[in-house]
VMD Tcl script that builds the backbone (N, CA, C; Angstrom):
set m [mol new atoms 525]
animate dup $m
set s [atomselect $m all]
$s set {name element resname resid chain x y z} {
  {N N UNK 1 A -18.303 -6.165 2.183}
  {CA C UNK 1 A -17.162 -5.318 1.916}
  {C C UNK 1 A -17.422 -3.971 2.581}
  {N N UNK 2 A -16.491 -3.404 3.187}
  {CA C UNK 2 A -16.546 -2.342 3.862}
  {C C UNK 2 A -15.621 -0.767 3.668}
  {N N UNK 3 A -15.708 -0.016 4.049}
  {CA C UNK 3 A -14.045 1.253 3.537}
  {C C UNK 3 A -14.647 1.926 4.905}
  {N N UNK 4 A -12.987 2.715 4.826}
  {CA C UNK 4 A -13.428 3.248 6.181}
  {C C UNK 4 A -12.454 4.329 5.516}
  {N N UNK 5 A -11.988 5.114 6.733}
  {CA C UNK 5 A -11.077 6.274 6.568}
  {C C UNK 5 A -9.840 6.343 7.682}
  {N N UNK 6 A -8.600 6.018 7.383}
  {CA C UNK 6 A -7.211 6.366 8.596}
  {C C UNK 6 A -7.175 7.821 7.717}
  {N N UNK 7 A -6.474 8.895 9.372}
  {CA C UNK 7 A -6.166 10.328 8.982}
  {C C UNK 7 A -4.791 9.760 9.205}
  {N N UNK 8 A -3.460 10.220 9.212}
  {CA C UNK 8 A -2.329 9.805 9.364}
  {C C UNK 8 A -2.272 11.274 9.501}
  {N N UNK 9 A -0.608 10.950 10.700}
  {CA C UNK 9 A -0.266 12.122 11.280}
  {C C UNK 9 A 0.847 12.751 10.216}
  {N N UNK 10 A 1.127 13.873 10.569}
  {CA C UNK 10 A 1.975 14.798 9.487}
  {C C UNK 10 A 1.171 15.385 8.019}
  {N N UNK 11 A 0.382 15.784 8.797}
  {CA C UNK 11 A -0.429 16.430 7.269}
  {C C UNK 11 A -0.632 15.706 6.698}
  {N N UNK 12 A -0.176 14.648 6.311}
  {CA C UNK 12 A -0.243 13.589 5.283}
  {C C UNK 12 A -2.361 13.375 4.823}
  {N N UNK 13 A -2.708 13.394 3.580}
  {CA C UNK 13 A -3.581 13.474 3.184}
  {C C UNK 13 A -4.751 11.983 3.585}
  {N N UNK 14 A -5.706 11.682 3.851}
  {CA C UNK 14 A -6.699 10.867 4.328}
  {C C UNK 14 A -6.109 9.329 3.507}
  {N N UNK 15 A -6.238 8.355 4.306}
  {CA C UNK 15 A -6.448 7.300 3.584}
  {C C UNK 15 A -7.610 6.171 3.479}
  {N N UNK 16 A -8.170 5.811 2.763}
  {CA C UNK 16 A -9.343 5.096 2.374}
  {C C UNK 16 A -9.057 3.800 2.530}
  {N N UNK 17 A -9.696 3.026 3.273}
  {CA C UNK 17 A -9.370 1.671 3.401}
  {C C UNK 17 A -10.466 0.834 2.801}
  {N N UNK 18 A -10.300 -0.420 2.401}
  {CA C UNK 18 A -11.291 -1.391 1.963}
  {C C UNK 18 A -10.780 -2.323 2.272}
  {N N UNK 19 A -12.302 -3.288 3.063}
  {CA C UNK 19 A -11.456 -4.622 3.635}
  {C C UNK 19 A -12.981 -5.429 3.047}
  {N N UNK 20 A -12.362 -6.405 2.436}
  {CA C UNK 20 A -13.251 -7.535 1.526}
  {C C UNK 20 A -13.451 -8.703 1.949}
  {N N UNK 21 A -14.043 -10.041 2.660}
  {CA C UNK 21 A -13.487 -11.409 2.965}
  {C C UNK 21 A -12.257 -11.344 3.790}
  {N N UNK 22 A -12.457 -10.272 5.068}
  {CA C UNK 22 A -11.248 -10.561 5.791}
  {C C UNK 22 A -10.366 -9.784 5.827}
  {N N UNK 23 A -9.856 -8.980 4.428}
  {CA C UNK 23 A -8.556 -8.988 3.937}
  {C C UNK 23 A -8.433 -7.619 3.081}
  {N N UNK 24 A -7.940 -6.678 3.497}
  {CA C UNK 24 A -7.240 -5.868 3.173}
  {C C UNK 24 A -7.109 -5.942 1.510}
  {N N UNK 25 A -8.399 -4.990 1.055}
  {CA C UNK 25 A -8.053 -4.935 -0.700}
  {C C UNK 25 A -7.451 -3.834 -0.716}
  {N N UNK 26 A -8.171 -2.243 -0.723}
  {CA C UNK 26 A -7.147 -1.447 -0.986}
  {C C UNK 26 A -6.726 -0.234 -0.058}
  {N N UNK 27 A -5.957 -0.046 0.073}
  {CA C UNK 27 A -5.051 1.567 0.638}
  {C C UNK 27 A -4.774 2.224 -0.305}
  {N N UNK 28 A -5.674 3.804 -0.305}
  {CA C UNK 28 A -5.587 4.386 -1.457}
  {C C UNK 28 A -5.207 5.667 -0.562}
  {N N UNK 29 A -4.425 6.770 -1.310}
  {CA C UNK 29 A -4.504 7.589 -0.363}
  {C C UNK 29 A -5.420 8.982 -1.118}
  {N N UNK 30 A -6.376 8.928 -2.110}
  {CA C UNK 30 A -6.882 9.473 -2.264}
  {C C UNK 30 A -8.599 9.384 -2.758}
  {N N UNK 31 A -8.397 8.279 -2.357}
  {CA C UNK 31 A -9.984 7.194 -3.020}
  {C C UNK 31 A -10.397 7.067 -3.887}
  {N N UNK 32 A -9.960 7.629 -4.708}
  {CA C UNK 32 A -10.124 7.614 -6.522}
  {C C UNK 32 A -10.035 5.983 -6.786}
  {N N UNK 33 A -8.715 5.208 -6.739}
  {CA C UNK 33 A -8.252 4.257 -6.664}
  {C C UNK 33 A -9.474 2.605 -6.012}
  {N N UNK 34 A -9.994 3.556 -4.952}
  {CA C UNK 34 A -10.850 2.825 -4.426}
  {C C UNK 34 A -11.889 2.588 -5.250}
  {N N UNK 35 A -13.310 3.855 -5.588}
  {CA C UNK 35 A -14.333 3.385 -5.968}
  {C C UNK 35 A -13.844 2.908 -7.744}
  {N N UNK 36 A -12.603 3.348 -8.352}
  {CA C UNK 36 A -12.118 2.687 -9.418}
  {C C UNK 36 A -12.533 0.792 -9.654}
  {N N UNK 37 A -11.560 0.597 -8.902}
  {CA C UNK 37 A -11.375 -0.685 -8.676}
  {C C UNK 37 A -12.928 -1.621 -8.109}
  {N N UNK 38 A -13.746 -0.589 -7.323}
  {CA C UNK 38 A -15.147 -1.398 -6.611}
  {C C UNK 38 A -16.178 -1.019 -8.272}
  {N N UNK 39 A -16.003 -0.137 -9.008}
  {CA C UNK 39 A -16.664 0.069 -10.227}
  {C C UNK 39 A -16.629 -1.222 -10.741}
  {N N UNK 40 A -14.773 -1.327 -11.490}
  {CA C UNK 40 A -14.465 -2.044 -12.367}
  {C C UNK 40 A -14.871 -3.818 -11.656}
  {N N UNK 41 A -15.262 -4.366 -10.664}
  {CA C UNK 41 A -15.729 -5.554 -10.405}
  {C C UNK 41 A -17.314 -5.139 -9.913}
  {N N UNK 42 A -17.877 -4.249 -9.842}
  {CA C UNK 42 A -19.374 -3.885 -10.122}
  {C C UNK 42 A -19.966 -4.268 -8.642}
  {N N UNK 43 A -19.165 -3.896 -7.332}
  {CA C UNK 43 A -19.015 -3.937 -6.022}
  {C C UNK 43 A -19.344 -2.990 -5.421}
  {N N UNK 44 A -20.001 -2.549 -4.441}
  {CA C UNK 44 A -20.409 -1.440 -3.233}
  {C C UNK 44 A -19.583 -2.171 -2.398}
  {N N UNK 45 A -19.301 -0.982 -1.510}
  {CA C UNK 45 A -18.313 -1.007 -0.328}
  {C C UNK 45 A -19.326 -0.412 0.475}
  {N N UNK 46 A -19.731 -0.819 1.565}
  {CA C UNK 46 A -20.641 -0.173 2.570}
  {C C UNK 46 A -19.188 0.832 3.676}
  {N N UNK 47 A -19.565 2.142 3.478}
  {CA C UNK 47 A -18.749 3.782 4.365}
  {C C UNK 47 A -19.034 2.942 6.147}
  {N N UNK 48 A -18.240 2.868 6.677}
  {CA C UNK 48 A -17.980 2.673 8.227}
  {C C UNK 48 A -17.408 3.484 8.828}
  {N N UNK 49 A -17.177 4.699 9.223}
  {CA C UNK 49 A -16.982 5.347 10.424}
  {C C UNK 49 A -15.630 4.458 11.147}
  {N N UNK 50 A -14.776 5.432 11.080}
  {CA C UNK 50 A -13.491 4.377 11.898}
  {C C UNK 50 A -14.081 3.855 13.697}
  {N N UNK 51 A -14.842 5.388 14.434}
  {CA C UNK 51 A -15.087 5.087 15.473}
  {C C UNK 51 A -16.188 3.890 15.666}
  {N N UNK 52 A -16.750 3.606 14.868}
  {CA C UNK 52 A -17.867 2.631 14.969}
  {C C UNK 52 A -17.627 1.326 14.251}
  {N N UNK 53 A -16.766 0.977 14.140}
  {CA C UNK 53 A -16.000 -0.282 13.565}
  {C C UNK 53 A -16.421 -1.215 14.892}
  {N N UNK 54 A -17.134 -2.399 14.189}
  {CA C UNK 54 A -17.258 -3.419 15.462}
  {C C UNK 54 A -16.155 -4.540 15.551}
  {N N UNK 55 A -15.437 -4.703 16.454}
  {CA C UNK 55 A -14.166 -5.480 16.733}
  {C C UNK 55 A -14.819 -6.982 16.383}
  {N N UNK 56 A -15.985 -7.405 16.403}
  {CA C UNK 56 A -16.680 -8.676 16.298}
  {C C UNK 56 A -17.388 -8.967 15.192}
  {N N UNK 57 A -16.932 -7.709 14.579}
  {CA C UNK 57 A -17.204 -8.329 12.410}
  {C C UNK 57 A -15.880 -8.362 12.255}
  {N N UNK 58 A -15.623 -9.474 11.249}
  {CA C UNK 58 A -14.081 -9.764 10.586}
  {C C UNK 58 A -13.661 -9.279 9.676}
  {N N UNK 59 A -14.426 -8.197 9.031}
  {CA C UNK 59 A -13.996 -7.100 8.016}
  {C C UNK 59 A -13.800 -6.009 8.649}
  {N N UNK 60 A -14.551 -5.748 9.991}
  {CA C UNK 60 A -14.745 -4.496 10.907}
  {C C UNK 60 A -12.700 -4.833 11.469}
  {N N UNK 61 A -12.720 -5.950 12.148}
  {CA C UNK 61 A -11.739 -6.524 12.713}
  {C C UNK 61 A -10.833 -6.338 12.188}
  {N N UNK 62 A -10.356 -6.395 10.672}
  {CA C UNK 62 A -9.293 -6.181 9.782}
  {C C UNK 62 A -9.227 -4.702 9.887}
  {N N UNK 63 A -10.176 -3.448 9.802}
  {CA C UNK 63 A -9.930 -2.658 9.336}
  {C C UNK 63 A -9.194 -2.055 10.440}
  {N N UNK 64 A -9.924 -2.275 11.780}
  {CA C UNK 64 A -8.962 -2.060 13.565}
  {C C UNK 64 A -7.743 -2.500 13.253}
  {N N UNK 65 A -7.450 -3.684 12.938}
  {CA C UNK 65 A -6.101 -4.090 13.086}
  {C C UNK 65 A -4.813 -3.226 11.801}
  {N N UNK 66 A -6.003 -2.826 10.823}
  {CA C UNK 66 A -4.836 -2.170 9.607}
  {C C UNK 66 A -4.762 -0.756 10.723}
  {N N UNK 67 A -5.537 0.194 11.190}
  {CA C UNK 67 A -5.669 1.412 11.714}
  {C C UNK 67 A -4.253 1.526 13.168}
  {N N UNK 68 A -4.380 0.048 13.424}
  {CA C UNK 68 A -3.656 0.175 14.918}
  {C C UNK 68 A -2.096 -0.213 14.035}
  {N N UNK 69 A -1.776 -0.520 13.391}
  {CA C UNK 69 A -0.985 -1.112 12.571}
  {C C UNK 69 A -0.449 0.407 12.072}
  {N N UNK 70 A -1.162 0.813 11.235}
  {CA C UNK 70 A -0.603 1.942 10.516}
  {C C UNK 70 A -0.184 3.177 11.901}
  {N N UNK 71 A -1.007 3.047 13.041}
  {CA C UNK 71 A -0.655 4.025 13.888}
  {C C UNK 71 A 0.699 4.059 14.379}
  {N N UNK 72 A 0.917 2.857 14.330}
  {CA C UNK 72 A 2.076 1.874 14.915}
  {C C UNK 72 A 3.199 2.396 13.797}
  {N N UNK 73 A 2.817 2.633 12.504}
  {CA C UNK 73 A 4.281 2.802 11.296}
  {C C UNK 73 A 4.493 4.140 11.596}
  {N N UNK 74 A 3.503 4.953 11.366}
  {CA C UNK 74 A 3.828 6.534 11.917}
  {C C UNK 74 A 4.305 6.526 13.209}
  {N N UNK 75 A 4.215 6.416 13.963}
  {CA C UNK 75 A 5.049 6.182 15.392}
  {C C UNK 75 A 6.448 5.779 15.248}
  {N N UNK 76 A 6.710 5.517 14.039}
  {CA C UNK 76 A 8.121 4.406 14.205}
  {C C UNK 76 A 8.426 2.874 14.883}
  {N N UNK 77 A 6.933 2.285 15.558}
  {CA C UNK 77 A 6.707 1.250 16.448}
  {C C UNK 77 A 6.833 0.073 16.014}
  {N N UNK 78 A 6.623 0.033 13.847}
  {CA C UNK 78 A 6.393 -0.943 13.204}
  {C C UNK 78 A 7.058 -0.937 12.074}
  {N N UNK 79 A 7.557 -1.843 11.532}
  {CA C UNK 79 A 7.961 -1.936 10.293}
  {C C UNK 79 A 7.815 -3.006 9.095}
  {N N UNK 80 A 7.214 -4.089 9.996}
  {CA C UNK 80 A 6.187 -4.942 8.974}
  {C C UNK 80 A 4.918 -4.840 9.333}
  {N N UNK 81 A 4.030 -5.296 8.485}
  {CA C UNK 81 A 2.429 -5.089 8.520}
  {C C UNK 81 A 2.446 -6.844 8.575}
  {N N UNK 82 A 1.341 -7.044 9.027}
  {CA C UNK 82 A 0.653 -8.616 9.779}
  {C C UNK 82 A -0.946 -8.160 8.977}
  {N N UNK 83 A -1.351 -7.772 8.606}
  {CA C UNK 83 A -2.707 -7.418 8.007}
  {C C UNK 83 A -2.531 -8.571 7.065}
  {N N UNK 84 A -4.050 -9.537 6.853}
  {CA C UNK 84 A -4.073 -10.327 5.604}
  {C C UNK 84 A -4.697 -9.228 4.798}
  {N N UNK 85 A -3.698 -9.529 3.347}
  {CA C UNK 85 A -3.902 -8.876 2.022}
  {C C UNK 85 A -4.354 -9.991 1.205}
  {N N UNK 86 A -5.290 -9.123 0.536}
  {CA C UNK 86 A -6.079 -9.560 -1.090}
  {C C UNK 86 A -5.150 -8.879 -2.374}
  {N N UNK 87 A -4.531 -9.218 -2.385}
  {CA C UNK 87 A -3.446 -8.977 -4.119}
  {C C UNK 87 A -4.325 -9.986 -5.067}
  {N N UNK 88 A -5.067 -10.245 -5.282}
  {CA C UNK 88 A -6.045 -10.948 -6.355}
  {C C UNK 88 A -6.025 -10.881 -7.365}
  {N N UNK 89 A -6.675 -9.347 -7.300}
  {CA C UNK 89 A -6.979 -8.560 -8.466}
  {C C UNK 89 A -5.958 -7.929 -9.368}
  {N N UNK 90 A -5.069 -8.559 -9.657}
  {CA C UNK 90 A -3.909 -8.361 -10.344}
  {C C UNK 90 A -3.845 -9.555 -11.576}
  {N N UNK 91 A -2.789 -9.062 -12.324}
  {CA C UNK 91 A -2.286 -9.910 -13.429}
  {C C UNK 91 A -1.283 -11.034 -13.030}
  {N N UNK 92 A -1.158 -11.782 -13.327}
  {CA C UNK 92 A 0.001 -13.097 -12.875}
  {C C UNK 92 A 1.833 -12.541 -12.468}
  {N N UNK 93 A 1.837 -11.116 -13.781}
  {CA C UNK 93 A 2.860 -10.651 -13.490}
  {C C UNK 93 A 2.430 -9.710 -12.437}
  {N N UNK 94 A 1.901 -8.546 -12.032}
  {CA C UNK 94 A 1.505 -8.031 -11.423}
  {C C UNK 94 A 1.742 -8.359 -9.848}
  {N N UNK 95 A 1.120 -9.728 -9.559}
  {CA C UNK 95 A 0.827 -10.463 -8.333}
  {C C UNK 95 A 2.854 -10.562 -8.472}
  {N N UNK 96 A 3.467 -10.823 -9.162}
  {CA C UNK 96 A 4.799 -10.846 -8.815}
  {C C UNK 96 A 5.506 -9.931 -8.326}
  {N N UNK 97 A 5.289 -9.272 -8.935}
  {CA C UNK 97 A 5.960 -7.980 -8.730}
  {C C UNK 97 A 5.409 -7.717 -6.944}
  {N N UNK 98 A 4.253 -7.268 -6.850}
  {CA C UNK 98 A 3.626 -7.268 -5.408}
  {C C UNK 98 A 4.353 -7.719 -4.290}
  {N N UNK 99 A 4.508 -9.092 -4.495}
  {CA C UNK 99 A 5.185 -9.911 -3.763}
  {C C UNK 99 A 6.734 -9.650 -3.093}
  {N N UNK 100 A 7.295 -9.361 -4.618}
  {CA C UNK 100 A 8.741 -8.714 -4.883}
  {C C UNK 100 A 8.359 -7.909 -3.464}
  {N N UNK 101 A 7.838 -6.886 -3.892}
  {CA C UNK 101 A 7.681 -5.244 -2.843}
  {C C UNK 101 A 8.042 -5.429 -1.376}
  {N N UNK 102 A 7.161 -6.387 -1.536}
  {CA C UNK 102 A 6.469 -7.408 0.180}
  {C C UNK 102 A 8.258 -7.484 0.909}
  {N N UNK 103 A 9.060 -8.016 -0.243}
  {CA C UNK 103 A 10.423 -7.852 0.517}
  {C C UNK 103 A 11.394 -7.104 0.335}
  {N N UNK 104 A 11.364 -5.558 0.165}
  {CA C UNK 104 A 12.296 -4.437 -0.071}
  {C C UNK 104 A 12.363 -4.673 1.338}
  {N N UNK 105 A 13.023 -4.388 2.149}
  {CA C UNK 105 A 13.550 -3.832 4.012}
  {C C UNK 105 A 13.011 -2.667 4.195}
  {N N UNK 106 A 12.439 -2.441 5.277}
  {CA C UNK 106 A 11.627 -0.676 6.091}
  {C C UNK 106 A 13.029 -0.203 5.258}
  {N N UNK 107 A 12.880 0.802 5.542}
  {CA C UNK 107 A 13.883 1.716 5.323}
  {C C UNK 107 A 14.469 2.292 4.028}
  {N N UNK 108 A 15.045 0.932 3.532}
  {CA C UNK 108 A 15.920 0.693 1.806}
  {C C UNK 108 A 14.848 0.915 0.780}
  {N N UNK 109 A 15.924 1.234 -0.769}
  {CA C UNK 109 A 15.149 2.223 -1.482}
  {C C UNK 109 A 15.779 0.900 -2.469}
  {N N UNK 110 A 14.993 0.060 -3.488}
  {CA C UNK 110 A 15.659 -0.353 -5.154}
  {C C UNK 110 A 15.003 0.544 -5.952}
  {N N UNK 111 A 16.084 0.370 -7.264}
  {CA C UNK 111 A 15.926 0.955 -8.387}
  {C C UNK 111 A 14.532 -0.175 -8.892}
  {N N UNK 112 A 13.513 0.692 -10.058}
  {CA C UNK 112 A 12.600 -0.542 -10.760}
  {C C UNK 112 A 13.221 -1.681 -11.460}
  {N N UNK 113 A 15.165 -1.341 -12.087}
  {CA C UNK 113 A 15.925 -2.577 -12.610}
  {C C UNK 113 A 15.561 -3.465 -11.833}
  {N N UNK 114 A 16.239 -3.173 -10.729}
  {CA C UNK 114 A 16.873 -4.126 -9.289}
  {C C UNK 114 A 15.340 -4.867 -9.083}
  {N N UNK 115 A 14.093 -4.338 -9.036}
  {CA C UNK 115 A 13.337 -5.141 -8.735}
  {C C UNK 115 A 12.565 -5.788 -9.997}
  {N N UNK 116 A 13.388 -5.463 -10.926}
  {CA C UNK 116 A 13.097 -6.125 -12.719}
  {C C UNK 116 A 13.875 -7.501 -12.563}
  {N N UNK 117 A 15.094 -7.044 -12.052}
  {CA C UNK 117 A 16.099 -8.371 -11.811}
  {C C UNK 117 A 15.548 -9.393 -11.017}
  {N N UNK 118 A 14.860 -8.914 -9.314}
  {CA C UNK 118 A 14.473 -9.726 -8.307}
  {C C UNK 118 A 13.367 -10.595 -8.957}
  {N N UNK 119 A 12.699 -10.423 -10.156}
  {CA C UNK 119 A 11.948 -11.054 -9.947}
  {C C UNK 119 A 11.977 -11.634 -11.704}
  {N N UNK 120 A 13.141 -11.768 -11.948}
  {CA C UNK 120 A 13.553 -12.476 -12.882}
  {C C UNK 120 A 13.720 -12.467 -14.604}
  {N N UNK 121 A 12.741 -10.989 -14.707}
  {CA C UNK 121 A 12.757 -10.156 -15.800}
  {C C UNK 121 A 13.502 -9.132 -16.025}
  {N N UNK 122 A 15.074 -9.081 -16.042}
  {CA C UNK 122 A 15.899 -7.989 -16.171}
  {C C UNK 122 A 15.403 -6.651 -16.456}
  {N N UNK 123 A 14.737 -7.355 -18.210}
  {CA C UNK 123 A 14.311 -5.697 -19.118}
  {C C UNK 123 A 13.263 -5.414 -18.658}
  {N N UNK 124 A 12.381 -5.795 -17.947}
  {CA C UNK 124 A 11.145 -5.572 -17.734}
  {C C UNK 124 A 11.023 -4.534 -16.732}
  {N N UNK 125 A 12.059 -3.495 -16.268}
  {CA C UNK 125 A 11.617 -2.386 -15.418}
  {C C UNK 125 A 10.387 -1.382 -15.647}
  {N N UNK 126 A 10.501 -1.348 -17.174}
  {CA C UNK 126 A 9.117 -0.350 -17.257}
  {C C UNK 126 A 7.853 -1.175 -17.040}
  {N N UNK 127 A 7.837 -2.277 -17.673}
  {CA C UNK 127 A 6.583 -3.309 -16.817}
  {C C UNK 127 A 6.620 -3.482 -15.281}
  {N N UNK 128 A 7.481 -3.032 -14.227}
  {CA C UNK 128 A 7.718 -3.044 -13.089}
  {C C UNK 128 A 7.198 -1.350 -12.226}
  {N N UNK 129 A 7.496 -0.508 -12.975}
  {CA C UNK 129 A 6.936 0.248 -13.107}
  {C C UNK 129 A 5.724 0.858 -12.696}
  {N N UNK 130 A 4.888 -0.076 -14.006}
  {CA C UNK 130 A 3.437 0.230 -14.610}
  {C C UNK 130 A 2.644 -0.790 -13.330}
  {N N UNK 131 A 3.247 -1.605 -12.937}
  {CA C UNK 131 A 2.805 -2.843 -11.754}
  {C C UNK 131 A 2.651 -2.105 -10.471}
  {N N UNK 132 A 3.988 -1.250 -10.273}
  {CA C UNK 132 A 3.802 -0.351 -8.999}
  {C C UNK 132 A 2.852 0.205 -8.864}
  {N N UNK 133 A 2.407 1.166 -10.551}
  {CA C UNK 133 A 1.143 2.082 -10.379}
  {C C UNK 133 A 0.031 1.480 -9.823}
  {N N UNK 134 A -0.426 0.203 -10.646}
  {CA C UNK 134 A -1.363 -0.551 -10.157}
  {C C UNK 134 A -1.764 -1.536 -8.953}
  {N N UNK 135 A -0.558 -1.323 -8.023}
  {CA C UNK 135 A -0.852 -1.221 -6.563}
  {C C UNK 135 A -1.624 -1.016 -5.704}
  {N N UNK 136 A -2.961 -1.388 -5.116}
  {CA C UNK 136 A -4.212 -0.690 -4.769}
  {C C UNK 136 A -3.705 -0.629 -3.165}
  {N N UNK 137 A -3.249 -1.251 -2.526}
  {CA C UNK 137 A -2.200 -1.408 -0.966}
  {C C UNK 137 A -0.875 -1.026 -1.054}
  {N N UNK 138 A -0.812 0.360 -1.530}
  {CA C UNK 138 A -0.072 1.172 -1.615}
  {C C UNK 138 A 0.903 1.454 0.443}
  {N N UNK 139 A 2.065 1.597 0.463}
  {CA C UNK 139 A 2.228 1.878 2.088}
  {C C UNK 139 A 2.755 0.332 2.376}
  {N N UNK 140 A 1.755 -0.249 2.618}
  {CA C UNK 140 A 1.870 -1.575 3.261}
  {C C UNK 140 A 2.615 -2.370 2.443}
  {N N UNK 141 A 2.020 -2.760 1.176}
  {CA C UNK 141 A 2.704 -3.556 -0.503}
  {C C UNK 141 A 3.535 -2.314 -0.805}
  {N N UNK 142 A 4.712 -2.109 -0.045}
  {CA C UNK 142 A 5.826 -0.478 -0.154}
  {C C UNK 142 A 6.110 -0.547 -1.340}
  {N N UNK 143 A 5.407 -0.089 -2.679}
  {CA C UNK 143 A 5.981 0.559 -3.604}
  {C C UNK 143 A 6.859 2.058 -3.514}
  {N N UNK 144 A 6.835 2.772 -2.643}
  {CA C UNK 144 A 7.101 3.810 -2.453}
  {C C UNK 144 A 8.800 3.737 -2.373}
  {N N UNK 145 A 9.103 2.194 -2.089}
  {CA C UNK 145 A 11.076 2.011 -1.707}
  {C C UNK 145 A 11.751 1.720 -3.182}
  {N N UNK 146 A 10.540 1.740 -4.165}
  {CA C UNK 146 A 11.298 1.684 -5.163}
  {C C UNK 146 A 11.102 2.968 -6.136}
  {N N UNK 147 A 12.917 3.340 -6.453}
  {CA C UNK 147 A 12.882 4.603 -7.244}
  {C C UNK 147 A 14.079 4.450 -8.632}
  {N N UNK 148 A 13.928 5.380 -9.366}
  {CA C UNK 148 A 14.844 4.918 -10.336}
  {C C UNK 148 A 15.838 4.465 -10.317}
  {N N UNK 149 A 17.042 4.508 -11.899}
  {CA C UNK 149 A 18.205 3.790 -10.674}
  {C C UNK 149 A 19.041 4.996 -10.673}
  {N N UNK 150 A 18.518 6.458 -11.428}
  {CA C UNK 150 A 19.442 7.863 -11.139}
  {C C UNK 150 A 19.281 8.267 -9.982}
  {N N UNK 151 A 18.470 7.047 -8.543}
  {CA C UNK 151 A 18.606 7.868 -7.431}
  {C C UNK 151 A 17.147 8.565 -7.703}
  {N N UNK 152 A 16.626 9.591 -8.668}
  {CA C UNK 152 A 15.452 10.126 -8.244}
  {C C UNK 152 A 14.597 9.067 -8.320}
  {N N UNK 153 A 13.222 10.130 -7.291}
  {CA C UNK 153 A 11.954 9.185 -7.189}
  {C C UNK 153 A 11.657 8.377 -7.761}
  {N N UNK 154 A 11.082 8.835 -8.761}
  {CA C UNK 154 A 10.327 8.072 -9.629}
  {C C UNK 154 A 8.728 8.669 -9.636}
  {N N UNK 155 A 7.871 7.991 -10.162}
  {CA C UNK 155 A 6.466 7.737 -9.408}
  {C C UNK 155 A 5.576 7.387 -8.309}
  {N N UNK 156 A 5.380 7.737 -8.172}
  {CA C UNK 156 A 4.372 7.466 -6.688}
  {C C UNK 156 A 2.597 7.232 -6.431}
  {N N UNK 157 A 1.917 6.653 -6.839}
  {CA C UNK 157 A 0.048 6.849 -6.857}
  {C C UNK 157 A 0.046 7.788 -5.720}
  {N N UNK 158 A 0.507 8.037 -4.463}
  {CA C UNK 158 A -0.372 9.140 -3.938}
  {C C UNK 158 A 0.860 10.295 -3.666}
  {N N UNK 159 A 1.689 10.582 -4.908}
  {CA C UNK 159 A 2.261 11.529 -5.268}
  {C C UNK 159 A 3.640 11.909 -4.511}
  {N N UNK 160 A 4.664 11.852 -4.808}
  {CA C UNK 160 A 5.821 12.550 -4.548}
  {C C UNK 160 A 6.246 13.091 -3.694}
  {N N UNK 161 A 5.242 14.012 -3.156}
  {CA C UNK 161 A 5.042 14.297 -1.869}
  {C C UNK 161 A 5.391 13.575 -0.679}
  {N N UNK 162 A 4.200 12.386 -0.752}
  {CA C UNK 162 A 3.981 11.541 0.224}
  {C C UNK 162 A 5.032 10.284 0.253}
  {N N UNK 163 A 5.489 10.282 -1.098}
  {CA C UNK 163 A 6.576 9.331 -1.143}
  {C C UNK 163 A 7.955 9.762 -0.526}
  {N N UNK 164 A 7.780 10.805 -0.649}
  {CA C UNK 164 A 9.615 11.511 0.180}
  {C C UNK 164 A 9.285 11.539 1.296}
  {N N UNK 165 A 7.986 11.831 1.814}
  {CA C UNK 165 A 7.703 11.531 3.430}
  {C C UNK 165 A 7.797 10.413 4.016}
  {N N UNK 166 A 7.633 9.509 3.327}
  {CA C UNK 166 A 7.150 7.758 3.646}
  {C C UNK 166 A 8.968 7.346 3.684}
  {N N UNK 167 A 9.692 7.758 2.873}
  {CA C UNK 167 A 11.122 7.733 2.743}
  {C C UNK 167 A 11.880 7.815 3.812}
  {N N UNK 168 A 11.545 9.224 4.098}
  {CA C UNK 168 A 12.085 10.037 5.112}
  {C C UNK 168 A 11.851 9.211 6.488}
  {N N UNK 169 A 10.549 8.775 6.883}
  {CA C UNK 169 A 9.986 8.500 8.215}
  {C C UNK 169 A 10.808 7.261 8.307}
  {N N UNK 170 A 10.764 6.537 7.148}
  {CA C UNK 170 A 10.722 5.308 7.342}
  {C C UNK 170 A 13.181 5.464 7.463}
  {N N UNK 171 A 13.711 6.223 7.166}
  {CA C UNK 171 A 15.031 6.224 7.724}
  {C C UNK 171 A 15.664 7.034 8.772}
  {N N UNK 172 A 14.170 7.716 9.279}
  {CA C UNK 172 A 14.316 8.111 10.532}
  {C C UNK 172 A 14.194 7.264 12.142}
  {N N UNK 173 A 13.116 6.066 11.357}
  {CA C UNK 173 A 12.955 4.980 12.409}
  {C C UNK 173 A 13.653 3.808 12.514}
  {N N UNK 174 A 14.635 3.561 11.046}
  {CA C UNK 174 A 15.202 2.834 10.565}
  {C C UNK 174 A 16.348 2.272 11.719}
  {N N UNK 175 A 16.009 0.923 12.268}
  {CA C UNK 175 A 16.927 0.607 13.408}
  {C C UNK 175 A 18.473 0.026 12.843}
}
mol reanalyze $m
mol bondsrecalc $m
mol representation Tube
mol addrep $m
């Protein structure tokens, strides 16, 4: 298991990557989230240097391909991610909800109802919610397109901020 570090352009604050068996566990954008989650399964992540990533390890390989990927969303170049993800470590509902995310459209914003409804639990928005928080592939698994249904935000794990930015970019590139 490995973490590395993407800077993303626009001020936007550091993001921490972890790639496990291949696969993309978490995008945190403040790493808290990270050594959380490597605690709570009693895991070291060996620190890699983005420049020294070897293209010929397959965890090294994932983390190039999330970096060129994400360079690609800030650019406006991309709007789905091709990275294999680890959603594992989730609850049965959890892993649903995830999934749900996986198909909001670049651009478009649901209410937590609308994605209470999509995935077959009407009342269950505040459990939809609490699922977003626990998102560790935050960006990519776009929790960020879902906001209340008064139109405001909502919540965000790497804050409000970054979520009106991620908003913004993403209906500025919006084809």
């Amino acid at each position: 298991m490995i973490s590395t570090h993407y800077y993303p352009p626009n001020n936007l604050p550091m993001i921490s990557l972890t790639i496990k068996a291949g696969k993309l566990l978490v995008l945190d954008w403040y790493h808290d989230k990270t050594q959380k989650l490597l605690d709570d399964i009693n895991q070291q992540a060996v620190f890699v240097a983005a420049d020294k990533l070897d293209p010929h390890d397959d965890n090294h390989k994932i983390a190039l391909q999330t970096i060129k990927e994400l360079d690609e969303y800030f650019k406006g170049e991309r709007q789905d991610f091709t990275i294999p993800l680890d959603i594992s470590h989730g609850t049965p509902f959890q892993i649903k909800v995830w999934q749900a995310l996986l198909n909001i459209p670049y651009g478009d914003t649901i209410s937590y109802k609308a994605l209470a409804e999509q995935i077959g639990k009407p009342t269950a928005f505040r459990a939809c919610a609490n699922a977003n928080g626990k998102n560790l592939i935050s960006l990519i698994v776009p929790c960020h397109r879902v906001i209340a249904s008064d139109g405001t935000l909502g919540g965000y794990t790497g804050g409000l901020t970054i979520k009106q930015t991620l908003l913004d970019l993403e209906k500025r590139w919006q084809t």
